[in-house]
N, C-alpha and C positions, 0 to 999 in steps of 0.2 A: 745591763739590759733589762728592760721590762720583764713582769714575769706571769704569772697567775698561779691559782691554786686554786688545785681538783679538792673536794671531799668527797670521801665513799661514803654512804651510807644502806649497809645492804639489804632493810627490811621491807616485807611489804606484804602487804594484803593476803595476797595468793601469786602462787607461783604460774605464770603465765608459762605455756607449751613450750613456746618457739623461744622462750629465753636461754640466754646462752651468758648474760652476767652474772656477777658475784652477787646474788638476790636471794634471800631466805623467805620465806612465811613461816609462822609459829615461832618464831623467836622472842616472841615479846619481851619475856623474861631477861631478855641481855642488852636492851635499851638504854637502860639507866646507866650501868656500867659503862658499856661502849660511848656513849656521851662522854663520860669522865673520862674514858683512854684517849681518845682524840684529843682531850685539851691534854694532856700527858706527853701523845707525842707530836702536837705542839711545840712544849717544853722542850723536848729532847733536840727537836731538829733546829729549832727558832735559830741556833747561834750560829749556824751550817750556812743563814740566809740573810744573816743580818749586815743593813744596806741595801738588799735587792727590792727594786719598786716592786708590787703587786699592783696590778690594773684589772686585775679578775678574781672574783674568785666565785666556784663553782658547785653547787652543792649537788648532788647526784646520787644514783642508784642502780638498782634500789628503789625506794621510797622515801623521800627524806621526809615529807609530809608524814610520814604516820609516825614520827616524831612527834612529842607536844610543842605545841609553839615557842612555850619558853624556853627548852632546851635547844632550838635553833637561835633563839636569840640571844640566847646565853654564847654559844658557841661563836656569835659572828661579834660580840664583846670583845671574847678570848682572841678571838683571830688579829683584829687590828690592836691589841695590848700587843701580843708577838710580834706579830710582823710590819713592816714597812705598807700598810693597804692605804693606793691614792685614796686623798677626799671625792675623787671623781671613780674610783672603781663601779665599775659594771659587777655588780652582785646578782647573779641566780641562783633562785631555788626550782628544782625539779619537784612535779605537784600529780599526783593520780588525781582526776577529779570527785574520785569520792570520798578523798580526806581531806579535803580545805571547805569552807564556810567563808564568808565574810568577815567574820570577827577572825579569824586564825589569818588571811592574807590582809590584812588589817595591821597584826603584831607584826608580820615580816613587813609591810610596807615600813611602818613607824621606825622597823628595825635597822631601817637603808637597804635592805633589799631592795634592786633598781628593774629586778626581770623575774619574768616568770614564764618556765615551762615545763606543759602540760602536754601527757599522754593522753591524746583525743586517738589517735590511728586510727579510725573511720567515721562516719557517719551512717554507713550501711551496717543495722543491728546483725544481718545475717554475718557481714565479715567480724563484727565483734565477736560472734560466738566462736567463729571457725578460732580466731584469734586468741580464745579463753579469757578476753577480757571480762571482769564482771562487772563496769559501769555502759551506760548506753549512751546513744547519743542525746538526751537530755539532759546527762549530769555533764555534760562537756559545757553545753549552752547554760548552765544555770553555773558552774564553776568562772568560765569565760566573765558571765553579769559580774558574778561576786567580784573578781578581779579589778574588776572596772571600777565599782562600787568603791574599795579599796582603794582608789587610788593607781592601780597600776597601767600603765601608760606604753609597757613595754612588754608584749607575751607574743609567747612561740607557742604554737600545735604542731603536735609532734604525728607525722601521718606515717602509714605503711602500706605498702602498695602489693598486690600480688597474690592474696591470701584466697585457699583452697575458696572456689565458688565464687569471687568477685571477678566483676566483669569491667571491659573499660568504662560501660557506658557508668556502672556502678560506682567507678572511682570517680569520674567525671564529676557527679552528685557529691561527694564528697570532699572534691577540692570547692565546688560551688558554694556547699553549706560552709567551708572554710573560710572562704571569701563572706557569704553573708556578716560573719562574724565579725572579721575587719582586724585579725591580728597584725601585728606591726611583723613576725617573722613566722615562716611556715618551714619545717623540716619534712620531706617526704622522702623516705628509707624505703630499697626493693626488701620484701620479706627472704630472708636466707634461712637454710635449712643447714644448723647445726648437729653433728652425730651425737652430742652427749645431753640431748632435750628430749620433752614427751614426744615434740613434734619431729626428730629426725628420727626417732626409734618407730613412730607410726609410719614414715615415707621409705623406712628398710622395709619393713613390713608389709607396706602394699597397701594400708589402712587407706591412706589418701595418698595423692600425685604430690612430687614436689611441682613447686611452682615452674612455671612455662616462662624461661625467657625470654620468646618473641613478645607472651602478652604483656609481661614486665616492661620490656623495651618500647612497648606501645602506650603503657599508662604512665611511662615515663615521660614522654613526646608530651602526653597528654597535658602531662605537670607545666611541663617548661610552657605550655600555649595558652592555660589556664592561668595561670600565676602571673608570665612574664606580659599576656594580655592585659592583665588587669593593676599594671605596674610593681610589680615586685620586682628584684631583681635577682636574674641568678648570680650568687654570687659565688658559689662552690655547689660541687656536682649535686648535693643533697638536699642545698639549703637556698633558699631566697627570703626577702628581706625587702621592707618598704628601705627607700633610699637613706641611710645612715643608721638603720637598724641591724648592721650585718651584727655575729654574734662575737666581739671581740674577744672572749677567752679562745671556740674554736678558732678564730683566725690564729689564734697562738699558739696552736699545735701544727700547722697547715704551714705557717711564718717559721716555726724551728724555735718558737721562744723559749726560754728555761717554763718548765711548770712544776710543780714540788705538789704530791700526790699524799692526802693523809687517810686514814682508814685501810678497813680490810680491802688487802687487793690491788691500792693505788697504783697508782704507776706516776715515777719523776725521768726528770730529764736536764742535763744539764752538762755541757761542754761534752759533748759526743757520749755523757755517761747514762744510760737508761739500767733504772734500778726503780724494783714492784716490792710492796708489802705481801706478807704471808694473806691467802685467802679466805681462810679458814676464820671467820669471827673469834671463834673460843681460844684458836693459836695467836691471832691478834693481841688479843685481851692476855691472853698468859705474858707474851713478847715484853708487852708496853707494862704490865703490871711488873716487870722483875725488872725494868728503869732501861730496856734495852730498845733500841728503833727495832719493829717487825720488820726486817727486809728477809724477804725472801729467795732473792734471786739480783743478779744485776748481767749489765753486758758492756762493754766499750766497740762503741765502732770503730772499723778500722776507716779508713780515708773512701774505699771505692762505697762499703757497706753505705757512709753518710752520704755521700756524692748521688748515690741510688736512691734512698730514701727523700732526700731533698728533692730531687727530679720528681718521684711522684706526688710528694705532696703539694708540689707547686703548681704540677698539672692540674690538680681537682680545683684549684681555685679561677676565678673568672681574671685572675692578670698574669697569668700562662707564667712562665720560665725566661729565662734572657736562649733568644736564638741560638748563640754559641752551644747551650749544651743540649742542643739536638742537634746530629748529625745531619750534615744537607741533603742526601737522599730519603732520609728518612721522614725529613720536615716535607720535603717535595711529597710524597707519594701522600702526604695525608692532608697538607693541602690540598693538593689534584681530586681527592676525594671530599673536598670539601670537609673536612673533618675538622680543619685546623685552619690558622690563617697568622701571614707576618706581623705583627703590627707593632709601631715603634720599637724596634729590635727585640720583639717579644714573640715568641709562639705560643699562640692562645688555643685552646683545645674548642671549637665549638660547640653548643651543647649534644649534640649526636655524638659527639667526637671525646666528652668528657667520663661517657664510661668505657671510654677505651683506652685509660690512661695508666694501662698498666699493662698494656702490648705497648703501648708508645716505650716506656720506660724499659722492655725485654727486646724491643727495638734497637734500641741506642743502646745496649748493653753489650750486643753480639757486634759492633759495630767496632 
């Protein structure tokens, strides 16, 4: 079966509030080394997957950009020597826009990098602040030129919606400047409020509100009217996409594909087995430096655990689930609300009805 492959790459800039990934700032210093352990456990795992096509591979954070360019292209060398990667693979690199130039998405174009994407998450400088971003909205549009300038053919902006002080009309303006832009794929994420972040320690605290789910729920609407207006298409709950742009590595988490996870933190997946790397960069590095895979953890599902998991990940995407495995009172009642609808033996969640795809799945669970 097809497969892809995550890279972590966990450095960056500054550590943004509301993060809740495996993201460092001030690490510079472990740059160079952490390059060399990934092609390391490369090494280690290569023979674990040999045979298996890759159709993705995904570079992530993090920040992979505050990488120097040639150590990403070094890296994406190392990758197709190991592994089985299509001549047609869909390659991304995730990009801040205040670490890329022209000449730096230049090397990754040259490099077969096929995608790019970019943490823009607003256009309103007031919600970049709330947000702790420290790029504004003109290094997005001066990254976006570069991109283009480059060659690339294929970019995603990455939005967040929700953020202390934005308002709908606010985000509206920001799907618009999005649209001005004319990316081939747009990601728009509700902002969530994790407990072990700056920003879930200020919303214990009473500093600021967390976010309001009705307005969420509203700039949500706003996304699907905005985007799906202007032909994108929705094609899973968070993402749209001009027509054949959809993101095939995420379809390959959403689809149940094998994915094979390297760096600090990854996460694989493979015949009901999910198994993560140690978090910890420096644990990382000690792991793979004494010739051993960093796993830090693993789990096997049991048959109901997959059956669940598969239900919801099927729901978030726009070609629903096969009928059978929702129950008929339960397909009824959210059809009857319009939420959902039959369609060639499929229950499709409609987009009102696609963040509710996880009452659908606690539905048919008690059932």
């Amino acid at each position: 079966m097809n497969a892809g492959v995550y890279v972590h790459v966990p450095f960056c800039l500054t550590r943004c509030g509301y993060c809740d990934f495996n993201a460092y700032a001030g690490l510079d210093h472990l740059k160079a080394p952490y390059v060399d352990a990934l092609v390391r456990e490369a090494d280690l795992v290569a023979p674990d997957w040999h045979g298996t096509p890759f159709v993705s591979v995904f570079l992530g954070g993090g920040t992979p950009t505050t990488l120097p360019p040639d150590a990403l292209v070094g890296l994406l060398r190392v990758f197709r020597e190991r592994f089985d990667i299509a001549a047609d693979a869909e390659i991304t690199v995730e990009a801040n826009p205040d670490t890329v130039d022209e000449s730096y998405l230049r090397a990754l174009r040259a490099a077969g990098v096929t995608r790019l994407s970019m943490g823009a998450q607003s256009f309103d400088p007031g919600v970049l602040r709330s947000l702790e971003r420290m790029h504004g909205p003109d290094a997005v549009r001066r990254a976006f030129a570069a991109a283009r300038r480059a060659g690339f053919d294929n970019v995603n902006l990455d939005l967040i919606y929700g953020a202390h002080g934005e308002s709908v009309d606010s985000w509206r303006r920001t799907l618009e400047e999005t649209l001005a832009l004319g990316p081939e794929h747009t990601s728009a994420y509700a902002l969530t409020v994790e407990p072990n972040t700056m920003l879930g320690r200020r919303v214990a605290a009473g500093e600021v509100p967390a976010p309001d789910p009705d307005g969420q729920a509203e700039m949500y609407e706003a996304a699907c009217g905005v985007l799906g207006g202007a032909g994108y298409e929705h094609y899973e709950v968070s993402n749209w996409a001009r027509p054949g742009r959809a993101c095939r590595h995420n379809l390959g988490y959403w689809e149940r594909r094998p994915y094979l996870g390297l760096g600090a933190g990854a996460h694989s997946w493979r015949r009901g087995r999910r198994w993560w790397n140690v978090k910890p960069p420096t644990a990382y590095l000690a792991a793979v430096g004494a010739g051993r895979p960093p796993i830090g953890g693993e789990e096997q599902l049991d048959t109901e655990d997959r059956d669940l998991e598969r239900l919801l990940l099927g729901l978030r995407v726009a070609s629903g689930v096969p009928s059978s495995w929702i129950p008929a009172e339960v397909a009824a009642e959210y059809v009857g609300r319009e939420l959902a609808r039959i369609e060639g033996g499929r229950f499709v969640l409609a987009e009102r009805g696609m963040l509710l795809a996880s009452d659908v799945v606690l539905a048919a669970s008690q059932r």
